[in-house]
C-alpha positions as CSV (number, residue, x, y, z in Angstrom):
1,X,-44.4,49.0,-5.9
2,X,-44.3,45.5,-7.2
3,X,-41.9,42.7,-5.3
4,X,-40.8,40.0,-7.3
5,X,-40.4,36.7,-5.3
6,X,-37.5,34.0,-6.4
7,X,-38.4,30.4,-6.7
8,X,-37.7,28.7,-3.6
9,X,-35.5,25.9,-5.2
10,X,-33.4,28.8,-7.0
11,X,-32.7,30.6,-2.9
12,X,-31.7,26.7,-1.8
13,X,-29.7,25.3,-4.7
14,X,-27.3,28.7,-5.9
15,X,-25.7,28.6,-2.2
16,X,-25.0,24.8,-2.7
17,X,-23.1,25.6,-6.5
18,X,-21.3,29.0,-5.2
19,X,-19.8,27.6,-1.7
20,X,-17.7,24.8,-3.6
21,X,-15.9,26.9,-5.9
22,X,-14.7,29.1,-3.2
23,X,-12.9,25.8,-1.4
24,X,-9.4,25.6,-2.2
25,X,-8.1,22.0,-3.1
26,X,-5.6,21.0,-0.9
27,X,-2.0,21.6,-2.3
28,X,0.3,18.5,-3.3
29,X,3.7,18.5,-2.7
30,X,6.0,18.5,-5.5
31,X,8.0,15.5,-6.0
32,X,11.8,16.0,-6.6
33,X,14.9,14.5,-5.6
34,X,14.7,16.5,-2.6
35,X,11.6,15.0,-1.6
36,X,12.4,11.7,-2.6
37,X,11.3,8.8,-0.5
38,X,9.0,10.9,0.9
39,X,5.0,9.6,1.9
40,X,1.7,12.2,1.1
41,X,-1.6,11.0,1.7
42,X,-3.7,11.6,-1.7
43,X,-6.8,10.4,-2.2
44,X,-6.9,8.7,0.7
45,X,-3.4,6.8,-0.3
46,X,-0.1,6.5,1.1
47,X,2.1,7.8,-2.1
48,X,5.5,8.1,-2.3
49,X,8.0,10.2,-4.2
50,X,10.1,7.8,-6.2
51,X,12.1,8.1,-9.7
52,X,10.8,6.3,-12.4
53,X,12.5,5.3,-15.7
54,X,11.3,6.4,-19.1
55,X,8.6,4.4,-20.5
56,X,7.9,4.3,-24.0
57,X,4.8,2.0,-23.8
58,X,3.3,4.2,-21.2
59,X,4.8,7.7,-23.2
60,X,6.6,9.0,-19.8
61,X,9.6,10.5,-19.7
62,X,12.1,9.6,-16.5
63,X,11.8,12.0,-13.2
64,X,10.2,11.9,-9.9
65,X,6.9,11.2,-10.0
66,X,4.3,10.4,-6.6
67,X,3.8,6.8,-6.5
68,X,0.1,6.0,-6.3
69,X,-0.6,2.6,-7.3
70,X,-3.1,0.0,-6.6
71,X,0.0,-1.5,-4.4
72,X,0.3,1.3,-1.6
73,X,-1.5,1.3,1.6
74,X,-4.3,3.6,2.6
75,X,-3.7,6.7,4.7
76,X,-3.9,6.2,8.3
77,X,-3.3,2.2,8.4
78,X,-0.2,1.2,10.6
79,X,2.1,-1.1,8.9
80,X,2.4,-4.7,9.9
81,X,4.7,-5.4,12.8
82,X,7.6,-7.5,12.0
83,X,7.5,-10.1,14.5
84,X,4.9,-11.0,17.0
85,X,5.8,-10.5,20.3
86,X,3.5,-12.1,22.2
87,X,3.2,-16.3,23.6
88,X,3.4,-18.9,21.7
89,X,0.1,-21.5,22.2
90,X,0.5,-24.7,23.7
91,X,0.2,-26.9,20.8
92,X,3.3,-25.1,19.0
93,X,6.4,-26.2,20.4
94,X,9.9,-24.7,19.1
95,X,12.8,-27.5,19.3
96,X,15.9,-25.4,19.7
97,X,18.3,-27.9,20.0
98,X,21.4,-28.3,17.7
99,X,21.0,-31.9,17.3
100,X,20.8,-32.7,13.3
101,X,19.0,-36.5,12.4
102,X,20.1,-37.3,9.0
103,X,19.4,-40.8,7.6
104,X,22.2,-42.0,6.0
105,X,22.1,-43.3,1.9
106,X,23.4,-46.5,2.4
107,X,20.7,-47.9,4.9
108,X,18.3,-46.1,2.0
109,X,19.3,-48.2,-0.6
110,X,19.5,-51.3,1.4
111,X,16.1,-51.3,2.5
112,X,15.3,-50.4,-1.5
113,X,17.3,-52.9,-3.0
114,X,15.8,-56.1,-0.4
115,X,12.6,-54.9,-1.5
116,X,12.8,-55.4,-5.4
117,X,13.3,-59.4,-6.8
């Protein structure tokens, strides 16, 4: 009885190729008008479902399409607030009075014209 032995790299690597192809990728959502303005993180971005016109320079036809672009935010990063909220330093100081200080033209073009010879 003879016993054949495998190659100890073959036992170690096959496991590593076979496991991956049994993972399913995760599904996409499809984009269409009732999905519109919807977010889905792929790729680790924040796309959106949008309608896009025809492009003849790019060859697309117009329909829904996810929104990837270099311009949308990464999954999982909170959008900027819209105001701060919180005390204003010292050295900032916010005149809220309705008073308006306007210079008038005439004393303008006085002080312009006793300047010139």
């Amino acid at each position: 009885m003879r016993m054949y032995r495998l190659p100890l790299n073959l036992v170690i690597l096959v496991p590593l190729f076979v496991l991956p192809a049994y993972a399913e990728p995760a599904a996409v959502p499809k984009c269409s008008v009732e999905v519109a303005g919807s977010l889905s993180c792929q790729a680790d971005v924040a796309c959106e479902c949008k309608y896009f016109h025809a492009s003849a320079a790019h060859g697309t036809p117009a329909g829904y399409r996810w929104d990837c672009g270099i311009r949308r935010p990464k999954c999982g990063i909170a959008p900027a607030d819209a105001g701060y909220g919180g005390p204003y330093p010292e050295a900032v100081a916010i005149d809220r009075s309705t008073e308006i200080n306007t210079q008038s033209q005439e004393s303008t073009q006085s002080a312009t014209s006793s300047s010139t010879p």
